[in-house]
N, CA, C and O atoms as CSV, one atom per row, in Angstrom:
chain,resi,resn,atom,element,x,y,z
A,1,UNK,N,N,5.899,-26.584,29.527
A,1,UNK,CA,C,4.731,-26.840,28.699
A,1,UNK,C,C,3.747,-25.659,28.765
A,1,UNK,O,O,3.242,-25.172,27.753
A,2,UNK,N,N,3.529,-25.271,29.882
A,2,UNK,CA,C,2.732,-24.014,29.976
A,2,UNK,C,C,3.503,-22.687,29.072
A,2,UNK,O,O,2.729,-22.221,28.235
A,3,UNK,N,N,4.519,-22.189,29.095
A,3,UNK,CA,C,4.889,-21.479,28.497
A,3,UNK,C,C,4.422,-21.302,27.135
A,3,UNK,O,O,3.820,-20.346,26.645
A,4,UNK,N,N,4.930,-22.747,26.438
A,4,UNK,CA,C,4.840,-23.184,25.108
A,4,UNK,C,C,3.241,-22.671,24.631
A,4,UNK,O,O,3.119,-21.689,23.899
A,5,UNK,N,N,1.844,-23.570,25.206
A,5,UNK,CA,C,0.800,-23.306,25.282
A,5,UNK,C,C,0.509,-21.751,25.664
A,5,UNK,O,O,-0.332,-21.162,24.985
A,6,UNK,N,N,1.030,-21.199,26.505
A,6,UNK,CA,C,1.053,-19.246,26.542
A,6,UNK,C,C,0.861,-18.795,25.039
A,6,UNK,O,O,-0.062,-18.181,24.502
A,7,UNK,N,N,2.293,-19.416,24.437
A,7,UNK,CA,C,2.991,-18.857,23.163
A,7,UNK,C,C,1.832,-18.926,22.354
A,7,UNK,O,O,1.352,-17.888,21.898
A,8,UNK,N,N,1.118,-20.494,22.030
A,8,UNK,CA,C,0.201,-20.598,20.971
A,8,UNK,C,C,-1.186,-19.615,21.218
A,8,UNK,O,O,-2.062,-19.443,20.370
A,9,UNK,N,N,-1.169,-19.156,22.269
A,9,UNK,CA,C,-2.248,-18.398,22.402
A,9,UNK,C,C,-2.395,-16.730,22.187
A,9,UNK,O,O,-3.427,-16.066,22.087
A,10,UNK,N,N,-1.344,-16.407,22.161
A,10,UNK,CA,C,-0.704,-15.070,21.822
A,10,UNK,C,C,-0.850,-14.734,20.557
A,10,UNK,O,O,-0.115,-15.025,19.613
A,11,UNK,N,N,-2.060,-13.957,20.567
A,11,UNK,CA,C,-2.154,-12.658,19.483
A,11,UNK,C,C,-1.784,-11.688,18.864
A,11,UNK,O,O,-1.973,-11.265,17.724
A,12,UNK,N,N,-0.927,-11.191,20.199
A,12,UNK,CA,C,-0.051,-9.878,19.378
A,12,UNK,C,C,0.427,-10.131,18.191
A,12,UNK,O,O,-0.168,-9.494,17.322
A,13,UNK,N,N,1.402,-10.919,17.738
A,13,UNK,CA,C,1.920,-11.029,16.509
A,13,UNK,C,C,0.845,-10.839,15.285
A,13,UNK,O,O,0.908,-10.004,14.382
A,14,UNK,N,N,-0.279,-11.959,15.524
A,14,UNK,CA,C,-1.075,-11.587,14.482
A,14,UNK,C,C,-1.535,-10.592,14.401
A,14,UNK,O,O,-2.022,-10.395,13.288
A,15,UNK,N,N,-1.693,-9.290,15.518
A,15,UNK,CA,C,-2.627,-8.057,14.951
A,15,UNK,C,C,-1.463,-7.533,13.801
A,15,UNK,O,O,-1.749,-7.071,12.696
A,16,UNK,N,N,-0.041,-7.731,14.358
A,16,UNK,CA,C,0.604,-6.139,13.919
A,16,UNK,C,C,0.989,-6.853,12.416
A,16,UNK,O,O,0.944,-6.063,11.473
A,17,UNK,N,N,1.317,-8.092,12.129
A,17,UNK,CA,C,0.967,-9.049,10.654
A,17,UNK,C,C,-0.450,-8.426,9.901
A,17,UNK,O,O,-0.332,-8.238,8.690
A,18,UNK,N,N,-1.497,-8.162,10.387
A,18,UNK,CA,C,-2.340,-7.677,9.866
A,18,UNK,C,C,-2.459,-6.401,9.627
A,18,UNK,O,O,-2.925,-6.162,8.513
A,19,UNK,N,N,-2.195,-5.455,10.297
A,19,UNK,CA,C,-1.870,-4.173,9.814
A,19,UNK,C,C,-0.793,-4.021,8.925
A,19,UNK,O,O,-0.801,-3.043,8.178
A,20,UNK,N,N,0.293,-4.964,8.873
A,20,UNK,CA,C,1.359,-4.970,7.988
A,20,UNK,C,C,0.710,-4.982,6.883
A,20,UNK,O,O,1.016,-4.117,6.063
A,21,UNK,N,N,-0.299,-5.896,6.561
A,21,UNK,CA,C,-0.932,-6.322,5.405
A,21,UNK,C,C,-2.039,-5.128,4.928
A,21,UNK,O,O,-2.072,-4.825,3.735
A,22,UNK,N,N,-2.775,-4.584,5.713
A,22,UNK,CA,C,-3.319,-3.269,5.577
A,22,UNK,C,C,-2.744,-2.670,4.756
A,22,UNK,O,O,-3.094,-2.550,3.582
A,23,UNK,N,N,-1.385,-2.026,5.483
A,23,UNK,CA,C,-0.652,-1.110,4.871
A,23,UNK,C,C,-0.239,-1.134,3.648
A,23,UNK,O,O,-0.392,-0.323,2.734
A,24,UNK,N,N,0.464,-2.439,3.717
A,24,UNK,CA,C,0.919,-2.631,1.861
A,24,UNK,C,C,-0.371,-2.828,1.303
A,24,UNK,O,O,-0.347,-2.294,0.194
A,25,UNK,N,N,-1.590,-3.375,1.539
A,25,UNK,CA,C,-2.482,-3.096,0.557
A,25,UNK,C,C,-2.569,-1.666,0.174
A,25,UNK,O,O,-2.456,-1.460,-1.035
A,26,UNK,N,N,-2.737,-0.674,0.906
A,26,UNK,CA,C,-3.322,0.559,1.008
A,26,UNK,C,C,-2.034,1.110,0.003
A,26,UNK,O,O,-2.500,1.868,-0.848
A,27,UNK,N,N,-0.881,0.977,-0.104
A,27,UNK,CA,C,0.318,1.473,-0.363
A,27,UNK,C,C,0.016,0.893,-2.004
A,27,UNK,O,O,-0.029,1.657,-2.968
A,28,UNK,N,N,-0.133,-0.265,-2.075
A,28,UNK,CA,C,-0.256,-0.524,-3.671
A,28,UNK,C,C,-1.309,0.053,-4.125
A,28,UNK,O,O,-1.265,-0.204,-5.328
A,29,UNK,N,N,-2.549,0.884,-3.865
A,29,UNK,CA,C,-3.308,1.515,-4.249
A,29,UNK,C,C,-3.256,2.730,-4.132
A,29,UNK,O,O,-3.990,3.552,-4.681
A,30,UNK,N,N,-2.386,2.922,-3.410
A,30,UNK,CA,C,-1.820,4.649,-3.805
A,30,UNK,C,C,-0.800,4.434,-4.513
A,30,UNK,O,O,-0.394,5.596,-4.542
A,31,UNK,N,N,0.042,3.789,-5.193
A,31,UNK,CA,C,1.186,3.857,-6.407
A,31,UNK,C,C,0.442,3.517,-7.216
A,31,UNK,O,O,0.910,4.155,-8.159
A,32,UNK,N,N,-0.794,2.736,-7.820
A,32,UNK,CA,C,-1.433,2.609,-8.681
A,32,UNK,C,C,-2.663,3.964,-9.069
A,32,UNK,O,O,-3.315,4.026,-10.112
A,33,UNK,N,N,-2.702,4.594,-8.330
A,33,UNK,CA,C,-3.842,5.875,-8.432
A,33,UNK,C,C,-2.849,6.637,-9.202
A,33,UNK,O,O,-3.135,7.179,-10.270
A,34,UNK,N,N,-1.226,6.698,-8.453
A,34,UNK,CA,C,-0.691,7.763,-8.946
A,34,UNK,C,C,0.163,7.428,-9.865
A,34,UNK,O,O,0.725,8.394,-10.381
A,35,UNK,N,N,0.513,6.223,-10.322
A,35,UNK,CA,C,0.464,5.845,-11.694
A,35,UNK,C,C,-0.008,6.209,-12.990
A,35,UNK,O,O,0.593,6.716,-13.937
A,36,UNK,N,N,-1.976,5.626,-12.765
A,36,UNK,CA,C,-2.795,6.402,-13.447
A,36,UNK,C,C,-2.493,7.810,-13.479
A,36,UNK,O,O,-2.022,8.039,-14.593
A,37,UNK,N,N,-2.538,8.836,-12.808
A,37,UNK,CA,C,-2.806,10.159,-12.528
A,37,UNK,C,C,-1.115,10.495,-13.176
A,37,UNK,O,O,-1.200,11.528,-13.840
A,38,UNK,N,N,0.234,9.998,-13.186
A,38,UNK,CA,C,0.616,10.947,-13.549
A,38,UNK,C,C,1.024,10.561,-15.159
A,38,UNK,O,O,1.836,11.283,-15.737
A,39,UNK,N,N,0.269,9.085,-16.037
A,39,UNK,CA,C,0.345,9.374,-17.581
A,39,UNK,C,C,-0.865,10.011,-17.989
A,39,UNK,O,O,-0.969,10.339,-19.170
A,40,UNK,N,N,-1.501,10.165,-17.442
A,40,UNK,CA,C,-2.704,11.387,-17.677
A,40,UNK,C,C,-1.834,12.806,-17.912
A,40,UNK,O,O,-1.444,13.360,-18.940
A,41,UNK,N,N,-1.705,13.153,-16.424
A,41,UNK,CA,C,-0.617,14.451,-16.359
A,41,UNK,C,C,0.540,14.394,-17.644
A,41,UNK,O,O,0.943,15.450,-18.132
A,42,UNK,N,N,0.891,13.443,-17.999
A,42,UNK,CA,C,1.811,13.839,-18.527
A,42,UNK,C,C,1.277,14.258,-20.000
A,42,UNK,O,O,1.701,15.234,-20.618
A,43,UNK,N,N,0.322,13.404,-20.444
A,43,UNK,CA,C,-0.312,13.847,-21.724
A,43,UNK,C,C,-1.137,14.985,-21.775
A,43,UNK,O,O,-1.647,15.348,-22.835
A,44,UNK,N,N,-1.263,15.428,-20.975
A,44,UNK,CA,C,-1.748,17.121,-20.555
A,44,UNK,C,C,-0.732,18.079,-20.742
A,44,UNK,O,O,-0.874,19.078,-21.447
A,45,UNK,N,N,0.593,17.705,-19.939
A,45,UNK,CA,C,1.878,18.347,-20.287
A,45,UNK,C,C,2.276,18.224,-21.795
A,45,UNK,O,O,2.803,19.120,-22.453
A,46,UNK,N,N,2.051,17.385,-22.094
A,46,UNK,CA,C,2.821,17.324,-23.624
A,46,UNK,C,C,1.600,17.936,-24.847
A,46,UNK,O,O,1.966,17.791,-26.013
A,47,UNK,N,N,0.542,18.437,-24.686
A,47,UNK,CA,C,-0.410,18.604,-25.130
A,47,UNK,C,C,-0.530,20.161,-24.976
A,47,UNK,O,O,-0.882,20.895,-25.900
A,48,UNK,N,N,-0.283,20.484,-24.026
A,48,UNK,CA,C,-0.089,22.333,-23.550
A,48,UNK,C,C,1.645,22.474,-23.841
A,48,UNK,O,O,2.137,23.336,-23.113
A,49,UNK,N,N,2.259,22.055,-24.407
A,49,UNK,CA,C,4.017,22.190,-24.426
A,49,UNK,C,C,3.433,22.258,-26.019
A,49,UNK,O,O,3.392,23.451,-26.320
A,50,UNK,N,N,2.975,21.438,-27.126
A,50,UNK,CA,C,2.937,21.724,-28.225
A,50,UNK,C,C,2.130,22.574,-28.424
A,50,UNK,O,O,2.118,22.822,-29.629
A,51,UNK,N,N,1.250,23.324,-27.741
A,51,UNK,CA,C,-0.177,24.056,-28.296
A,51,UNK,C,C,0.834,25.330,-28.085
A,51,UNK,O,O,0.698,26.292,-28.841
A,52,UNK,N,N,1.869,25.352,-27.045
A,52,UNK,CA,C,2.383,26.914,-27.052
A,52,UNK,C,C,3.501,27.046,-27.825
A,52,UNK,O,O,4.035,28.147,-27.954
């Protein structure tokens, strides 16, 4: 029984669950920046490809 009660008290799991969650947040906002950023780029490219 003590063990069991140890278990429910144990945090570790939840920090590194939370940094998990960090990360993929942080990760979907850098594929979405560079999303944006490269149909921009590209209409820059296609814009200097016809002007020359």
């Amino acid at each position: 029984m003590k063990t069991f009660i140890k278990f429910l008290k144990d945090e570790d799991g939840a920090t590194a669950i939370e940094y998990g969650l960090i990360a993929a947040l942080i990760a979907v906002a850098i594929i979405t920046a560079v999303g944006a950023v490269g149909s921009d780029l590209a209409t820059t490219f296609s814009k200097v490809a016809s002007a020359i």
